[in-house]
Short mmCIF file of the C-alpha atoms (twelve columns), coordinates in Angstrom:
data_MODEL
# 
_entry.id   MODEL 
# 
loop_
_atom_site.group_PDB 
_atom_site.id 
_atom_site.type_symbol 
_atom_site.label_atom_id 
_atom_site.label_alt_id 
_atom_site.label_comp_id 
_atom_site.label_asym_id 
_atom_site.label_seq_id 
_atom_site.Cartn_x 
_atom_site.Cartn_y 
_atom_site.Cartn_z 
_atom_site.pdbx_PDB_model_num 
ATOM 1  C CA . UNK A 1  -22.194 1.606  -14.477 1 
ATOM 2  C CA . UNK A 2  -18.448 2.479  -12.709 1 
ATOM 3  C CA . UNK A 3  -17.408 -0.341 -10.771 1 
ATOM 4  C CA . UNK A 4  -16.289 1.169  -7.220  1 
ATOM 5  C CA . UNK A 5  -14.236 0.061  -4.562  1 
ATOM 6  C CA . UNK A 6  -13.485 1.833  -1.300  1 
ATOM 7  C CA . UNK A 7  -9.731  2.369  0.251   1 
ATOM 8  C CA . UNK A 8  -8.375  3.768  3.560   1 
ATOM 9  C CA . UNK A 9  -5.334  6.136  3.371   1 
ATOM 10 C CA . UNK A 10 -2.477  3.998  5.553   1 
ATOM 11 C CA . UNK A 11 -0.908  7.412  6.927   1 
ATOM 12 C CA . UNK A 12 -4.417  9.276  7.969   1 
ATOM 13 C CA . UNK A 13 -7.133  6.839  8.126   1 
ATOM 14 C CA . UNK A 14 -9.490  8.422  5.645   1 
ATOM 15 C CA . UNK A 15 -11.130 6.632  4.094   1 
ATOM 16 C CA . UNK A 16 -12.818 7.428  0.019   1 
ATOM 17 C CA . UNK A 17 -14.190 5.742  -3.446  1 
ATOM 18 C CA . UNK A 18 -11.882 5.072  -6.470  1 
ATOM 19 C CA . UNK A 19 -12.897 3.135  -9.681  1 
ATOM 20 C CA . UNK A 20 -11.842 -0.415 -9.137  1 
ATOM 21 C CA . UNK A 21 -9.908  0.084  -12.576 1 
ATOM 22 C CA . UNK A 22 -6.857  1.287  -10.309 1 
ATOM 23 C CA . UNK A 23 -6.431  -2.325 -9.238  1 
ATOM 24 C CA . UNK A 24 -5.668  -3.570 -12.690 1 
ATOM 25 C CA . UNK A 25 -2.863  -0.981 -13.743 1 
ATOM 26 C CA . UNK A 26 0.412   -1.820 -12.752 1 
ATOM 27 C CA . UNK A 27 1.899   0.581  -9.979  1 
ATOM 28 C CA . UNK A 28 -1.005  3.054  -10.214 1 
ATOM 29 C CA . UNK A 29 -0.427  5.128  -7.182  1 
ATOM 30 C CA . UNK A 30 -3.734  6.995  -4.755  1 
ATOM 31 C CA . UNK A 31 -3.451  10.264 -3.395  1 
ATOM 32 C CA . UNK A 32 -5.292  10.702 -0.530  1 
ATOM 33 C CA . UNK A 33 -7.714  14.017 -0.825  1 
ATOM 34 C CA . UNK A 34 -7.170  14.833 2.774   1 
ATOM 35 C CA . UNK A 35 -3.371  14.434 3.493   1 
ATOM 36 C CA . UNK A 36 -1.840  14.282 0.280   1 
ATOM 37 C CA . UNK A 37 0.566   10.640 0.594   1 
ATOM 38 C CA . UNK A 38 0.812   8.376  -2.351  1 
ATOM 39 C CA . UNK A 39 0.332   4.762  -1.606  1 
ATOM 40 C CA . UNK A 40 -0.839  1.995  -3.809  1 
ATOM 41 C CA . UNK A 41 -4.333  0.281  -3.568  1 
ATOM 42 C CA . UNK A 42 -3.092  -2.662 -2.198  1 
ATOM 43 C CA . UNK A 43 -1.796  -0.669 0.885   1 
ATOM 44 C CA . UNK A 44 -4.878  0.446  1.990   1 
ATOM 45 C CA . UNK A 45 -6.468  -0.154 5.528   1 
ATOM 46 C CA . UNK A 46 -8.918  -1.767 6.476   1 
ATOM 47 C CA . UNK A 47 -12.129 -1.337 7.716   1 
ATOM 48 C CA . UNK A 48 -11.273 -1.952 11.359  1 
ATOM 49 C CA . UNK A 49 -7.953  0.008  11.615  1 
ATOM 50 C CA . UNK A 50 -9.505  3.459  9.713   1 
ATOM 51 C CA . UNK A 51 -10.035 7.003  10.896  1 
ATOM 52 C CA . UNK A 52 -12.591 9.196  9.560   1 
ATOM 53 C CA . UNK A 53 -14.053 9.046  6.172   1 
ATOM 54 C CA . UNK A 54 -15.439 11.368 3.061   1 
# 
C-alpha cells in the first residue's frame, strides 16, 4: 500500500495528499491543484496556519 503524506500549499492554504516518495527526490517540486504555485514539500504549512482543504 502507497505511503501518503499530507501538505498545505504556502501561497493558498489548501491543503491535499501526495505519495511520501516526493520527500526522497531531490528538488521535486508540488503544484498545488487549486492555485497552481510550485513549492517544494518541505515548504508546506502546517496544520495550524492552513486554509481550506480537498
Amino acid at each position: 500500500m502507497a505511503e501518503i503524506h499530507e501538505v498545505a500549499c504556502p501561497a493558498c492554504g489548501y491543503g491535499y495528499y501526495v505519495s511520501k516518495v516526493v520527500f526522497r527526490v531531490k528538488d521535486f517540486a508540488c503544484i498545488c491543484p487549486k492555485c497552481k504555485h510550485e513549492f517544494r514539500p518541505e515548504e508546506s504549512i502546517g496544520d495550524m496556519e492552513r486554509g481550506e482543504q480537498g
